[in-house]
C-alpha positions in Angstrom: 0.0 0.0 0.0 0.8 3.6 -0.8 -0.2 7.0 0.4 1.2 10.4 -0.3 0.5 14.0 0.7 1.3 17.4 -1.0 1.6 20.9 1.0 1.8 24.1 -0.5 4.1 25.8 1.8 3.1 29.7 1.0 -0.8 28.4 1.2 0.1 26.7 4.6 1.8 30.0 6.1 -1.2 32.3 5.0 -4.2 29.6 6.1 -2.7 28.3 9.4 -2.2 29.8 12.5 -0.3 26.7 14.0 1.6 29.3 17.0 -1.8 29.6 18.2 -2.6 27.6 21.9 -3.7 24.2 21.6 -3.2 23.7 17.7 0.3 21.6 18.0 -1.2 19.6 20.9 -4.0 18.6 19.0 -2.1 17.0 16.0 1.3 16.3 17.4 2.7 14.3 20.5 5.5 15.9 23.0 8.5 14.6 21.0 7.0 15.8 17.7 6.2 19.0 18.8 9.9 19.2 20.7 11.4 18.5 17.0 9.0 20.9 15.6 10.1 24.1 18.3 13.8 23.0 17.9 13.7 23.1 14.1 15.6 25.7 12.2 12.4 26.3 10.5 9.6 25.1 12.4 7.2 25.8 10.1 9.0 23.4 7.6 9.0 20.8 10.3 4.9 21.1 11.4 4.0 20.1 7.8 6.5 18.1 7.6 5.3 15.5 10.3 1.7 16.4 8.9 2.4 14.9 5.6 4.0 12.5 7.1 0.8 11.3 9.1 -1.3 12.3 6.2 0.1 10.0 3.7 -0.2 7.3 6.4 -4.2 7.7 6.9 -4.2 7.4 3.5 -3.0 3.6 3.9 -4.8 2.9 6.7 -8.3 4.4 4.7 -8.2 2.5 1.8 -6.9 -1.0 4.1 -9.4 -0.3 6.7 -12.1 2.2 4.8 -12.6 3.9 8.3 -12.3 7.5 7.9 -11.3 8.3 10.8 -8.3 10.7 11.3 -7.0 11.3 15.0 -3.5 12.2 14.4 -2.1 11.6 17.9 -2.3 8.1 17.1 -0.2 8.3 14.1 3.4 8.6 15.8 6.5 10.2 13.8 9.5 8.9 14.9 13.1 8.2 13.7 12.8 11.8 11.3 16.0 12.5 9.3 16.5 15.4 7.1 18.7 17.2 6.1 16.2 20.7 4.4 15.6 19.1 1.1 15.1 15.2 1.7 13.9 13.5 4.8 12.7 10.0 6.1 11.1 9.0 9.1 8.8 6.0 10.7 5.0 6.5 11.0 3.3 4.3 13.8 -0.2 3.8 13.9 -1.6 1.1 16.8 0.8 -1.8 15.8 1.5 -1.0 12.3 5.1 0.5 11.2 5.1 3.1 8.4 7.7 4.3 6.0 7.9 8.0 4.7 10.2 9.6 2.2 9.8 13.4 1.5 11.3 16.3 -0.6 11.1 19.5 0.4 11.2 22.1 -3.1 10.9 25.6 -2.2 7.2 26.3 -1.4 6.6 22.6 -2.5 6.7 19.5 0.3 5.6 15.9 -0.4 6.2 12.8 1.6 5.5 9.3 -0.1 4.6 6.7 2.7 4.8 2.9 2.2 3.8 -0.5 4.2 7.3 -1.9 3.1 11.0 -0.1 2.5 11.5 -2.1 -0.8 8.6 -0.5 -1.5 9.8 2.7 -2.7 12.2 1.1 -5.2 9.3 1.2 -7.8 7.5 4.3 -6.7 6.8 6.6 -9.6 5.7 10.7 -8.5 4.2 12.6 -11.4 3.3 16.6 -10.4 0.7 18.1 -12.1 -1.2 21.1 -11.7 -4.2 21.1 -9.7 -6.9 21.3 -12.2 -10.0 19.7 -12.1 -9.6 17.4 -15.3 -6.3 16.4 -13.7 -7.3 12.7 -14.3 -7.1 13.8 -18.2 -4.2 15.4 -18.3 -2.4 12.3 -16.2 -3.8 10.3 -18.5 -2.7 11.9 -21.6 0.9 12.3 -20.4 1.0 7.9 -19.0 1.7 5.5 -21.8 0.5 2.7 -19.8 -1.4 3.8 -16.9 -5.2 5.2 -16.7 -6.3 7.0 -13.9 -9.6 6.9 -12.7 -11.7 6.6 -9.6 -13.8 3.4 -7.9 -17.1 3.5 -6.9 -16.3 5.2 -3.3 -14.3 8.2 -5.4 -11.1 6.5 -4.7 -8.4 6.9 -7.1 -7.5 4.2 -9.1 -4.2 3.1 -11.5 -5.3 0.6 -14.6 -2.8 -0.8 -16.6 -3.5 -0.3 -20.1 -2.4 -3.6 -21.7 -2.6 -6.0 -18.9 -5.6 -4.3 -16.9 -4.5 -4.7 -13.6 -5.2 -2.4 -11.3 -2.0 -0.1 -9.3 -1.4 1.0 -5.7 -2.0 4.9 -6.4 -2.3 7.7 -4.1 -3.5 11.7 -5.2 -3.0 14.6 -2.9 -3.3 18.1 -3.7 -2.8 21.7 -2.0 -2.6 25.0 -3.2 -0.8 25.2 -6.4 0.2 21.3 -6.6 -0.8 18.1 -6.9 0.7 14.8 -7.0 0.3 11.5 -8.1 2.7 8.0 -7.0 1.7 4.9 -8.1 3.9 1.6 -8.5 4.8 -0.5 -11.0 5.2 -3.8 -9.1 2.3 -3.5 -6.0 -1.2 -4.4 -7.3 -4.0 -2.4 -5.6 -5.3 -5.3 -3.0 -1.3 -5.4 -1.7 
C-alpha cells in the first residue's frame, strides 16, 4: 500500500495559524512538537510530520475504509533530514510506516509505504491542480489510466494487462501529485 500528501508551503503560512494555543497539541505528540520548536524552521517541520501522518491515513483508509483521522495516534519517529530530503517511521496502533519526503521551495511531499523495498518502484508525477487532472495524467502515461472506484477513490489501470496499481492523489494549493507503482497491485 501507498499514500502520499502534498503541501503548499506559501498556502500553509497564510491559512494556518499553527503558534496559536492548543493547535500543535491537538495534532502532534510531545516529541514531535519538541522537534517541531527545535527546528531551524519550524514551520517546515509542522507540515513536515503532517504529511507524514497524512500520507499514512491514506493507507490505513483505503486498508481499513474507516475515515477516521485522529492524528495523535499516528506517531512520527526516527525523522532524518537534512532541508531538502527526509525519512522518518509512522506508527499507527501496531503498524510500522515508511515515509520519504522532498522539500522544493514552497513545495513539500512525503510518499509513505507499508514496506521499504517498496519505494524502489514508486513513480511521482506533479501536475497542476486542475479539475480534469485525471485527463491530463492520463494523456501524459503510456500505460497507466487513472480513474476513480465506486467510493471516489483513485484508481491506476494498466492499459495492456488491466490490472489495477497502488495509487495515491493529494493536492494543496498550487500542486498536486500522483505515485503509483509498478510492481504493487492495488489489493497489496
Amino acid at each position: 500500500m501507498i499514500g502520499n500528501d502534498i503541501v503548499d508551503l506559501k498556502k500553509a503560512g497564510l491559512d494556518s495559524n499553527w503558534k496559536r494555543k492548543g493547535y500543535l497539541d491537538k495534532i502532534c505528540t510531545s516529541d514531535e512538537q519538541q522537534l517541531i520548536l527545535q527546528a531551524s524552521e519550524p514551520a517546515v517541520m509542522l507540515w513536515l510530520i503532517w504529511s507524514m501522518k497524512e500520507a499514512a491515513y491514506k493507507i490505513i483508509h483505503r486498508k481499513t475504509g474507516i475515515r477516521l483521522y485522529e492524528p495523535l495516534k499516528y506517531i512520527c519517529d526516527d525523522l532524518l533530514t537534512d532541508g531538502i530530503k527526509a525519512s522518518g517511521k509512522i506508527s499507527y496502533l501496531e503498524k510500522k510506516l515508511y515515509s520519504q519526503s522532498e522539500i522544493k521551495g514552497p513545495l513539500l511531499h512525503s510518499s509513505v509505504v507499508s514496506a521499504l523495498p517498496d519505494f524502489e518502484n514508486l513513480h511521482l508525477q506533479y501536475l497542476r491542480p486542475v479539475p480534469d487532472y485525471n485527463e491530463v495524467f492520463n494523456r501524459l502515461s503510456a500505460f497507466y489510466q487513472l480513474t476513480r472506484n465506486r467510493s471516489g477513490l483513485p484508481e491506476m489501470v494498466h492499459t495492456i494487462t488491466g490490472q489495477k496499481h497502488a495509487v495515491s492523489v493529494s493536492h494543496h494549493g498550487s500542486y498536486l501529485a500522483v505515485i503509483y507503482s509498478d510492481s504493487l497491485l492495488l489489493a497489496d
